[in-house]
C-alpha atoms as one frame of an Amber mdcrd trajectory, in Angstrom:
protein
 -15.115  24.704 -36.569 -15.863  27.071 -33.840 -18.456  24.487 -32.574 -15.650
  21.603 -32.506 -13.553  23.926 -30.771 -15.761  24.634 -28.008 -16.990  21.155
 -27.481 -13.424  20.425 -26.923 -12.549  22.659 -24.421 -15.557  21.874 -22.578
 -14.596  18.150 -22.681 -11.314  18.997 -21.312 -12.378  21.159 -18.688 -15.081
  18.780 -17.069 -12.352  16.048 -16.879 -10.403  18.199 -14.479 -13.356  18.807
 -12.178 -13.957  15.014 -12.146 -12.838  13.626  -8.833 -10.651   9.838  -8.793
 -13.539   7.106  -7.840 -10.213   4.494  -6.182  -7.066   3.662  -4.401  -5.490
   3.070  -7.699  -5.853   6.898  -8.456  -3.586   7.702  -5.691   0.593   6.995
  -5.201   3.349   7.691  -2.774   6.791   8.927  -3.847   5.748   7.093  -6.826
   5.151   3.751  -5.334   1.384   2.480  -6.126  -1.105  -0.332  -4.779  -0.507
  -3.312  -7.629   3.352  -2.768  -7.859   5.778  -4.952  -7.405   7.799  -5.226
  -4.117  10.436  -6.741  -6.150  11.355  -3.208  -8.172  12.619  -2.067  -4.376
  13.754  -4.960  -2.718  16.133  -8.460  -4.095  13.845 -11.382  -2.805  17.070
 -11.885  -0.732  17.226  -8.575   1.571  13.352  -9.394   1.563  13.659 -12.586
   3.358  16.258 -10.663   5.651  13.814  -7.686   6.244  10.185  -8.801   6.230
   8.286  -8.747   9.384   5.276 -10.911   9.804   2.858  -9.208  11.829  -0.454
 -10.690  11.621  -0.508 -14.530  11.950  -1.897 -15.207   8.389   1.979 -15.240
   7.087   0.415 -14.190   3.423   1.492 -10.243   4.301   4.930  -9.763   4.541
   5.971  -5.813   5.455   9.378  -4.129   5.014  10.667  -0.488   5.033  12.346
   2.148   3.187  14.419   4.947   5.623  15.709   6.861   2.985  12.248   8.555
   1.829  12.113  11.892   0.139   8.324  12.841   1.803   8.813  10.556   5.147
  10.757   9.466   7.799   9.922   5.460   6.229   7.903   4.034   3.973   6.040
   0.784   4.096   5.469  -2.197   2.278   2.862  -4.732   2.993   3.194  -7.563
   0.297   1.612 -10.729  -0.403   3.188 -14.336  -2.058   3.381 -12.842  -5.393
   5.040 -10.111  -3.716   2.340  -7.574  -5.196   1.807  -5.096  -2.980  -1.582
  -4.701  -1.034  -0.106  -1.919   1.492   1.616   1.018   1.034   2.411   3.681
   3.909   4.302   6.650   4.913   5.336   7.404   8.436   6.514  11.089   9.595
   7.299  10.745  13.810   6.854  13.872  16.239   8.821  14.093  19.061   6.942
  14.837  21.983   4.647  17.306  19.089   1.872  15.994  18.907  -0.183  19.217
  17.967   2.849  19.433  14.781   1.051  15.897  13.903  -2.232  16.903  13.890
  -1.524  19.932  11.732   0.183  17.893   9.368  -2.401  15.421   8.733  -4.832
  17.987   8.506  -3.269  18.790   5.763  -2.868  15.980   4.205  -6.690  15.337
   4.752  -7.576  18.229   2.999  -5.266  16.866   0.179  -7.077  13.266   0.132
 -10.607  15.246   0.370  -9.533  17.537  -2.878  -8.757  14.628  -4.597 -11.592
  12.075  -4.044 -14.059  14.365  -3.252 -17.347  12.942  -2.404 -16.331   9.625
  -3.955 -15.000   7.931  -0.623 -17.034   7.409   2.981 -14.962   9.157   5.427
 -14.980   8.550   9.411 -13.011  10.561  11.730 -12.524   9.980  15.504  -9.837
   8.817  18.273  -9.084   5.165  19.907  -6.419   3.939  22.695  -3.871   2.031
  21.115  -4.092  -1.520  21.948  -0.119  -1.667  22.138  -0.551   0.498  25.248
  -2.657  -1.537  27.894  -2.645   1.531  30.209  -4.602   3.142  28.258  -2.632
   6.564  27.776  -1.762   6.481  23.807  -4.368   7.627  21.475  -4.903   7.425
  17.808  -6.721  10.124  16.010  -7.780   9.270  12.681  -9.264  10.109   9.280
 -10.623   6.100   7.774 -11.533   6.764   3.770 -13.082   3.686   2.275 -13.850
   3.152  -1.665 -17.331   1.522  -2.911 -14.786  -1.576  -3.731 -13.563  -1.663
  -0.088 -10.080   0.256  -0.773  -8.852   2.213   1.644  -6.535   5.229   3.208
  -6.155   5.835   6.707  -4.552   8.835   8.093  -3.447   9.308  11.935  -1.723
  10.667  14.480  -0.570   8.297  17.004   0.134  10.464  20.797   2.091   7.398
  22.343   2.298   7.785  26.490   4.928   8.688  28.257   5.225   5.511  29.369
   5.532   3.673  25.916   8.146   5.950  24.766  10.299   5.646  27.964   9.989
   2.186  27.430  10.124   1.511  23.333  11.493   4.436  22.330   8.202   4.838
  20.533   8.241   8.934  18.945   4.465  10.057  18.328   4.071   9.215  14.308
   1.345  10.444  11.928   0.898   7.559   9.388  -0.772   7.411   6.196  -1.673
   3.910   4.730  -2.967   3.230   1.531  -4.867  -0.455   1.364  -5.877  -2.564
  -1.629  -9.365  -4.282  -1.760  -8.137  -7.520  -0.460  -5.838  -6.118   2.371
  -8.702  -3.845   3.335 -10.949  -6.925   3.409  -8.632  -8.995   5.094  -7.907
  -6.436   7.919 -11.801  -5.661   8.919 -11.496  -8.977   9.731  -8.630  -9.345
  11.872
């Protein structure tokens, strides 16, 4: 009995260490990759709301404001209104040092939970929104073996853009599905 007992606990215990291997171990505010758009939205305040913004018009987006973790959440749907997309935006005005210390945290988050399971690349880019140049992305790219993915950044939007979009630096962090991941490294 004492054997069973043991072999048990040992069971249990190396599940915890075991680190999630996919996007589909991973939600926001409850929301995950594979639900439907339809248990937040009617299909009619979805053809009133959804922005198109790449020109395959498969992936439909809309937002949530009233978020208890973020400033808006995301939706990026396709025909069958599963959803492929899921993110969370938090904007920093004029902070964009309050950013970065945020999604550090939230990297180290992602990292505890996937462990070594995920390829991660970090780095910075100009935002191709800003042809001057001035706005830079600095981000944290974790891709799956199936091609699933999370991205975390900080967007530091110019002066410039924000005078003239009212544009508020934004960390965002976007959670992918297989196919939307495919679909955008080819964009």
């Amino acid at each position: 009995m004492r054997i069973f007992l043991l072999v048990l606990i040992l069971i249990f215990s190396f599940q915890s260490i075991t680190k999630a291997e996919d996007i589909s171990d991973f939600e926001m505010e409850g929301v995950n990759i594979g639900d439907s758009v339809l248990d937040f939205y009617t299909e009619k305040s979805l053809k009133q709301d959804t922005e198109f913004f790449y020109s395959d018009k498969k992936w439909g987006t809309v937002a949530i404001y009233n978020s208890d973790e973020y400033d808006r959440i995301q939706f990026t749907y396709d025909n069958s209104y599963k959803i492929h997309g899921l993110a969370g935006v938090l904007t920093f005005h004029n902070n964009i040092d309050g950013c970065k210390q945020k999604m550090k945290k939230i990297v180290n988050e992602v990292e505890s939970i996937f462990g070594n399971n995920v390829n991660k690349r970090t780095g910075s880019a100009k935002r191709s929104h800003d042809k001057s140049g001035k706005s830079i992305m600095y981000y944290n790219d974790f891709q799956f073996e199936n091609k699933s993915a999370i991205n975390i950044y900080c967007t530091d939007w110019s002066k410039e853009m924000t005078d003239q979009n009212d544009w508020r630096d934004e960390l965002k962090v976007s959670l992918y599905s297989v196919e939307f991941s495919n679909f955008l490294s080819n964009y």
